[in-house]
ZARO-599680 format. One record per atom (N, C-alpha, C): x, y, z; atom name; residue number from 1. Coordinates in steps of 0.2 Angstrom, whole numbers. Example, Ala and Ser with C-alpha at 12.3 -4.5 7.8 and 13.67 -1.06 7.14 Angstrom:
2
66:-28:39:N:1
62:-22:39:CA:1
66:-16:39:C:1
64:-11:35:N:2
68:-5:36:CA:2
64:0:39:C:2
END
This chain:
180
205:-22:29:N:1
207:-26:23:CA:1
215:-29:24:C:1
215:-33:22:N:2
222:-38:24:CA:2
227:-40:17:C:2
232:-41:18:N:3
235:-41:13:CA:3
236:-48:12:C:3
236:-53:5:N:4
236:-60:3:CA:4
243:-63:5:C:4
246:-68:7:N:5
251:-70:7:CA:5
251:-74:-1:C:5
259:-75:0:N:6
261:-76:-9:CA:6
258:-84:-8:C:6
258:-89:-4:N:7
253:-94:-5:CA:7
246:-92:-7:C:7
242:-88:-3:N:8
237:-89:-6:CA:8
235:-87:-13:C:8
240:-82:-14:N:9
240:-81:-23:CA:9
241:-86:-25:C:9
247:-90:-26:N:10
249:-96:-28:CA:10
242:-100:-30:C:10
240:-102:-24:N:11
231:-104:-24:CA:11
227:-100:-31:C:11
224:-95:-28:N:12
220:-93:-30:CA:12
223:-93:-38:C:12
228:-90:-42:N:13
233:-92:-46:CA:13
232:-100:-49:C:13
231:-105:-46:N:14
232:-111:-50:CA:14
225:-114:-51:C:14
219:-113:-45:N:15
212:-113:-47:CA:15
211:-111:-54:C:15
213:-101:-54:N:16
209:-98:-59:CA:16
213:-101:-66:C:16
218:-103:-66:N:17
219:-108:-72:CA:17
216:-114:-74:C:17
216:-120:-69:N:18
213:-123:-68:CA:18
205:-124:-73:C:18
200:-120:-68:N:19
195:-119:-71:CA:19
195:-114:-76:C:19
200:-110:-78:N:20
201:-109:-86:CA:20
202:-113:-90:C:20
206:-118:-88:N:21
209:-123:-94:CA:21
202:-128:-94:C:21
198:-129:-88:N:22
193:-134:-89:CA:22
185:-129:-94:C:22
186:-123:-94:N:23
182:-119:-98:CA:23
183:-120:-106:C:23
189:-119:-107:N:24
193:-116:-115:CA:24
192:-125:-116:C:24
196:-130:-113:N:25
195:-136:-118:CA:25
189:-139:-117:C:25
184:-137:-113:N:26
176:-140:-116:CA:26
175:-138:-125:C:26
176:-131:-120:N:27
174:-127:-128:CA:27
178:-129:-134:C:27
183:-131:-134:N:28
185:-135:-139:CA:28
184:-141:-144:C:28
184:-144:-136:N:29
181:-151:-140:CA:29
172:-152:-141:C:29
170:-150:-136:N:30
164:-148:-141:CA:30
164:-147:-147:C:30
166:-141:-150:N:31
168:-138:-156:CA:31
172:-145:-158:C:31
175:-148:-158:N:32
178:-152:-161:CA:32
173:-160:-162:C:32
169:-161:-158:N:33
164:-164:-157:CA:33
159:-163:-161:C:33
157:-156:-162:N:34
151:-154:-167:CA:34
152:-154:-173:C:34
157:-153:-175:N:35
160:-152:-182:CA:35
163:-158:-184:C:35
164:-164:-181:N:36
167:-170:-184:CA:36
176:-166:-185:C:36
179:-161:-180:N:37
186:-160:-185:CA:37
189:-165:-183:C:37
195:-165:-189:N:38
200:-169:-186:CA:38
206:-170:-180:C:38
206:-165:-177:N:39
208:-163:-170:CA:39
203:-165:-163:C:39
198:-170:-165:N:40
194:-171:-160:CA:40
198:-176:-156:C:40
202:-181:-156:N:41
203:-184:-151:CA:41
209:-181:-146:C:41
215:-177:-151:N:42
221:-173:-145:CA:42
215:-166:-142:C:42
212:-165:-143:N:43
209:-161:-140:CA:43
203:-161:-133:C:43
200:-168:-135:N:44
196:-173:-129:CA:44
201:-176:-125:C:44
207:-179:-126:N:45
212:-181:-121:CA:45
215:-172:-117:C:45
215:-169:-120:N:46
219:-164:-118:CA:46
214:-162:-113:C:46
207:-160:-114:N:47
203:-158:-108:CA:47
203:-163:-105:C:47
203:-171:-104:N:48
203:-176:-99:CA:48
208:-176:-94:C:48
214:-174:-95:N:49
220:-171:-93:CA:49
218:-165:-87:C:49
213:-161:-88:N:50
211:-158:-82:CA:50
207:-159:-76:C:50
206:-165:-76:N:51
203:-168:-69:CA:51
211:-170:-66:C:51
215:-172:-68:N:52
220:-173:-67:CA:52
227:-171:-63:C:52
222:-164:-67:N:53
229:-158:-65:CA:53
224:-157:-59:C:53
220:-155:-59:N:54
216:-153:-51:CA:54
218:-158:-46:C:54
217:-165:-48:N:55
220:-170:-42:CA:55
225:-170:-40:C:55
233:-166:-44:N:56
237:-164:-42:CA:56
236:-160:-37:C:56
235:-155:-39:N:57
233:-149:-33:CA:57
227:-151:-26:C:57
224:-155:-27:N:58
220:-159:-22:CA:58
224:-161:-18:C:58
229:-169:-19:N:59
233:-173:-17:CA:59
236:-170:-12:C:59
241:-162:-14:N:60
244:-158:-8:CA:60
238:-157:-2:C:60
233:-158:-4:N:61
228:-155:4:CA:61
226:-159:7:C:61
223:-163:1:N:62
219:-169:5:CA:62
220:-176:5:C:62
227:-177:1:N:63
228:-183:0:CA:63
227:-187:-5:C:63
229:-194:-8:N:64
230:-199:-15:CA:64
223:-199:-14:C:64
217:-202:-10:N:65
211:-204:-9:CA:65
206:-199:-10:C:65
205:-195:-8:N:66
203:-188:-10:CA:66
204:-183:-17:C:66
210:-186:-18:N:67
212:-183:-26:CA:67
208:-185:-31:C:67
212:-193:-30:N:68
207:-198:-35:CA:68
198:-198:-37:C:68
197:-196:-29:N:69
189:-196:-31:CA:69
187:-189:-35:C:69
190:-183:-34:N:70
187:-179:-38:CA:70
191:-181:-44:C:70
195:-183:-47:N:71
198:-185:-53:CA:71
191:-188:-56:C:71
191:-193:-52:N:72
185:-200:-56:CA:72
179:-194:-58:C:72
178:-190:-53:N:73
170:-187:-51:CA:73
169:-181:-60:C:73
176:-178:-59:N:74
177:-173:-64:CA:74
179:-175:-70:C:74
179:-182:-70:N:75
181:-185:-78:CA:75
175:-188:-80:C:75
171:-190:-75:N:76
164:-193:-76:CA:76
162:-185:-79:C:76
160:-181:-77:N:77
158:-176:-79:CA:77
158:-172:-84:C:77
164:-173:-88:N:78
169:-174:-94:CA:78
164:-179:-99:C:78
166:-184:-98:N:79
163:-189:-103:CA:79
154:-188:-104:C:79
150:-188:-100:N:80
143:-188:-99:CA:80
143:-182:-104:C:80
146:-176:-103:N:81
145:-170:-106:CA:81
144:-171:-115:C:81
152:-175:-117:N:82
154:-177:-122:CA:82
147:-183:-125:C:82
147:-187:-122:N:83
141:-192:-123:CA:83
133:-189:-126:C:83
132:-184:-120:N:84
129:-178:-120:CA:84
127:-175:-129:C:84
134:-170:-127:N:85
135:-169:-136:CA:85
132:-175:-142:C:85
135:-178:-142:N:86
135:-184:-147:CA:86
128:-188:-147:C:86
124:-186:-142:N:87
117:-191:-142:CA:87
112:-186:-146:C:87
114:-180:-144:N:88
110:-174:-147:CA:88
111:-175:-154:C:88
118:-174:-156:N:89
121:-173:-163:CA:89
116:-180:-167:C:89
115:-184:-164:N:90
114:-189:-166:CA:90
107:-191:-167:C:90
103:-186:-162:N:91
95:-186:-165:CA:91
91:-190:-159:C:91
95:-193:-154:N:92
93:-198:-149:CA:92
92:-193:-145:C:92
83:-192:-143:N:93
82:-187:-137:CA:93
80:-192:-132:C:93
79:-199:-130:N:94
79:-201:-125:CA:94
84:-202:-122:C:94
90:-205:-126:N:95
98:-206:-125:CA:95
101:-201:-119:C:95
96:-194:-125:N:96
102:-189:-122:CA:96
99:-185:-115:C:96
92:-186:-114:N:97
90:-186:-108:CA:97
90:-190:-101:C:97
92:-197:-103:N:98
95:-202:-98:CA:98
101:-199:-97:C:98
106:-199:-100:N:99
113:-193:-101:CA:99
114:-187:-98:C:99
108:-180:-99:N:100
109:-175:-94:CA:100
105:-177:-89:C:100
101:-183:-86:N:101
100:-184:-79:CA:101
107:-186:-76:C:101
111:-190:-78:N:102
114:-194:-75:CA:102
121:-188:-72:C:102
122:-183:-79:N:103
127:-177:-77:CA:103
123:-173:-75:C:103
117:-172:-73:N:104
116:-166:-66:CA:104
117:-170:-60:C:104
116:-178:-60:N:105
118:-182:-54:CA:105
122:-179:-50:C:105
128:-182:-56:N:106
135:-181:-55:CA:106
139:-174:-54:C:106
135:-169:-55:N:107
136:-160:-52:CA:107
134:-163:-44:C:107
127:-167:-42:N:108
126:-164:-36:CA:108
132:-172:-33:C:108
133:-177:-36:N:109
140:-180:-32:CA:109
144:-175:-31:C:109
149:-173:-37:N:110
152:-168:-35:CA:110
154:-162:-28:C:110
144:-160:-30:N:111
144:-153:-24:CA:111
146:-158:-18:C:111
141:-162:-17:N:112
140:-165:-11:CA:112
148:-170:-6:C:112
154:-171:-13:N:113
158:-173:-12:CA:113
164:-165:-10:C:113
163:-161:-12:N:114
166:-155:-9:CA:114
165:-153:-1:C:114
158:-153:-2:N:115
155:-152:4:CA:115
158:-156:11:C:115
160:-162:7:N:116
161:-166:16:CA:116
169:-169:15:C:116
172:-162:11:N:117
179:-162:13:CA:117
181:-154:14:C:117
178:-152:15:N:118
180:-144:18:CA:118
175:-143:19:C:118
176:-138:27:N:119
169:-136:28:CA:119
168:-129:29:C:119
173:-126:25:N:120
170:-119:21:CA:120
168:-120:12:C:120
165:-127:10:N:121
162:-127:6:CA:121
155:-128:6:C:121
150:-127:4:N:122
143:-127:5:CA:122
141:-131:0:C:122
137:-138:0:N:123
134:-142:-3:CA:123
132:-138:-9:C:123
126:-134:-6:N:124
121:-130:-9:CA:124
126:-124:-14:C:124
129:-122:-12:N:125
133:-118:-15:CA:125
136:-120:-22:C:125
139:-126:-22:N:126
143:-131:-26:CA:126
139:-131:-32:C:126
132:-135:-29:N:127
127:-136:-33:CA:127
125:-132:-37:C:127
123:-128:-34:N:128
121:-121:-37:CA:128
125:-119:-46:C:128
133:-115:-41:N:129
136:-115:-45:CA:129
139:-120:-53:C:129
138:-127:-51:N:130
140:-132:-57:CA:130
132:-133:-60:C:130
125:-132:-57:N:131
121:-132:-62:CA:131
121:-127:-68:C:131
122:-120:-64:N:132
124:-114:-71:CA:132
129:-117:-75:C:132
137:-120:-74:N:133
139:-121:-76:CA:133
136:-126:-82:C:133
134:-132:-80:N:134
130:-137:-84:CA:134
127:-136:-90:C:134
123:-128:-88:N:135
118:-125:-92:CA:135
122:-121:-96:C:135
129:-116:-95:N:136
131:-115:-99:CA:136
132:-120:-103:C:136
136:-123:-101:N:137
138:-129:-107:CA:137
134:-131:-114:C:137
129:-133:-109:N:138
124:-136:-114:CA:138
119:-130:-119:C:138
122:-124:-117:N:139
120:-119:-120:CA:139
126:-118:-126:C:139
131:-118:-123:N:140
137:-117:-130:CA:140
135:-123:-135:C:140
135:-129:-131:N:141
132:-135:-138:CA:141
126:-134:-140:C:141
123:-132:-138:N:142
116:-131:-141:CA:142
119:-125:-148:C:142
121:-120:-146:N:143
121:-113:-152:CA:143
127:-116:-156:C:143
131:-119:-155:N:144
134:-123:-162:CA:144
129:-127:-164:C:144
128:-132:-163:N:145
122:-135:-163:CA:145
115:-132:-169:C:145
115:-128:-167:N:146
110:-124:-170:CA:146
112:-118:-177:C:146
120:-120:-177:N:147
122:-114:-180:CA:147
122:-106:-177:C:147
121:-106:-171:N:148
120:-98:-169:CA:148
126:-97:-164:C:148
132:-95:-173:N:149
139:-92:-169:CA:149
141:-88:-165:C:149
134:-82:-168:N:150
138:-76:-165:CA:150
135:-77:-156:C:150
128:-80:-156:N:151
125:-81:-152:CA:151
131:-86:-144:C:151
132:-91:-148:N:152
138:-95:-145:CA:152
144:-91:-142:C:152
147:-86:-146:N:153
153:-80:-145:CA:153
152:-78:-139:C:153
145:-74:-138:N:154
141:-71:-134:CA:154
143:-74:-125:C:154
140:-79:-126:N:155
138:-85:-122:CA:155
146:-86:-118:C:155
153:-83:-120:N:156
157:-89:-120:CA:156
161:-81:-113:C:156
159:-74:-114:N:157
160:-71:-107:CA:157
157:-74:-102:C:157
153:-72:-101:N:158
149:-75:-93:CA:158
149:-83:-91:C:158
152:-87:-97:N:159
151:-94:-95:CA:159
161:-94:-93:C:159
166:-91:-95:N:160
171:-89:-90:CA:160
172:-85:-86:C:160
166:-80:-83:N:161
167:-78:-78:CA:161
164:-84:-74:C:161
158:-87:-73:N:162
157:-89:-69:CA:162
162:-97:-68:C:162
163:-97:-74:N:163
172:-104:-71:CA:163
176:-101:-67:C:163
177:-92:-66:N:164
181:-92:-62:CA:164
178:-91:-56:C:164
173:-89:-55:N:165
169:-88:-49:CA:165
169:-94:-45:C:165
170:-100:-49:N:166
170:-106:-47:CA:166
178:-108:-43:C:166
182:-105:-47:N:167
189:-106:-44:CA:167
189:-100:-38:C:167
188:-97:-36:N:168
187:-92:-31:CA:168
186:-95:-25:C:168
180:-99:-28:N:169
175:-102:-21:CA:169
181:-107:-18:C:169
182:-109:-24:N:170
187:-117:-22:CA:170
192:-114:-17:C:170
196:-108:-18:N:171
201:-105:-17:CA:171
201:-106:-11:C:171
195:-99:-8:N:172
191:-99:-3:CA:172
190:-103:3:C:172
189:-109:0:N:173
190:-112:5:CA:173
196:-118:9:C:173
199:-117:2:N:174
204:-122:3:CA:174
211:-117:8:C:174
210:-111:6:N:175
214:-104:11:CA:175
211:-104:19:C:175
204:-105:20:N:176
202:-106:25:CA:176
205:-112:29:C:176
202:-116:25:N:177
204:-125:29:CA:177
210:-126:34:C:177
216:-123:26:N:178
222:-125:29:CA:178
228:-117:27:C:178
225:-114:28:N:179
232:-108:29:CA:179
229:-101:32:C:179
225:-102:36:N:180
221:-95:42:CA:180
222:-100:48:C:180
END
């Protein structure tokens, strides 16, 4: 066993925020989406601000070009989600299932764009990982949705363990690429 250098903590450190911060303000603005509060729009800006903060941390590795596309990839993400929400809320189930085809698309764009910029990232893997995610989500919307608080509560451990498990991966490979 080897000891981590303080970069790769650093790393490992701003992923798991990262996709903390991309877990906590789903959960928010959902909730603030389902319930019509009035805190709904600083709250969806404030999660749309997390594709952004990752493009910073991209940009160091891979460049303006590379940043920008998961930017665009993780904000499309974002919205289709939100749309997602709103179609359901709205009683439109054809809407809302042109909607989750188009955001499962956009998981395997995603994976697929990981994959062909590191190549300790695995298509298959990404994939994997962002369908559970998908499915949490739409599980958290669903149990507001339905009124099943405690159920949703429930639901919100394992759906931030595996956000971090997602920053791991990312870590992972971004500590391989460029600092071994």
């Amino acid at each position: 066993m080897r000891c981590i250098t303080k970069s790769e903590l650093e790393i490992m450190n701003r992923f798991r925020l990262l996709w903390e911060q991309h877990s906590e303000w789903t959960r928010a603005s959902i909730i603030a989406i389902v319930f019509d509060l009035p805190n709904r729009e600083p709250t969806v800006n404030r999660l749309l601000r997390n594709p952004k903060d990752f493009a910073r941390v991209f940009r160091v590795f891979y460049g303006q070009r590379i940043a920008d596309e998961f930017d665009r990839l993780l904000t499309e993400h974002l919205v289709l989600a939100a749309q997602l929400v709103e179609a359901v809320l709205a009683g439109n189930t054809r809407e809302a299932e042109i909607i989750n085809n188009r955001w499962y698309q956009n998981a395997r764009d995603i994976a697929r764009f990981l994959a062909s910029i590191n190549p300790f990232w695995s298509e298959e893997e990404w994939r994997t990982m962002l369908f559970e995610h998908l499915d949490f989500v739409a599980r958290e919307a669903t149990t507001l949705i339905n009124g099943e608080y405690q159920a949703n509560v429930d639901l919100y451990d394992p759906l931030e363990l595996q956000a971090l498990e997602m920053a791991d991966m990312m870590s992972e490979g971004i500590i391989k690429q460029f600092l071994k």
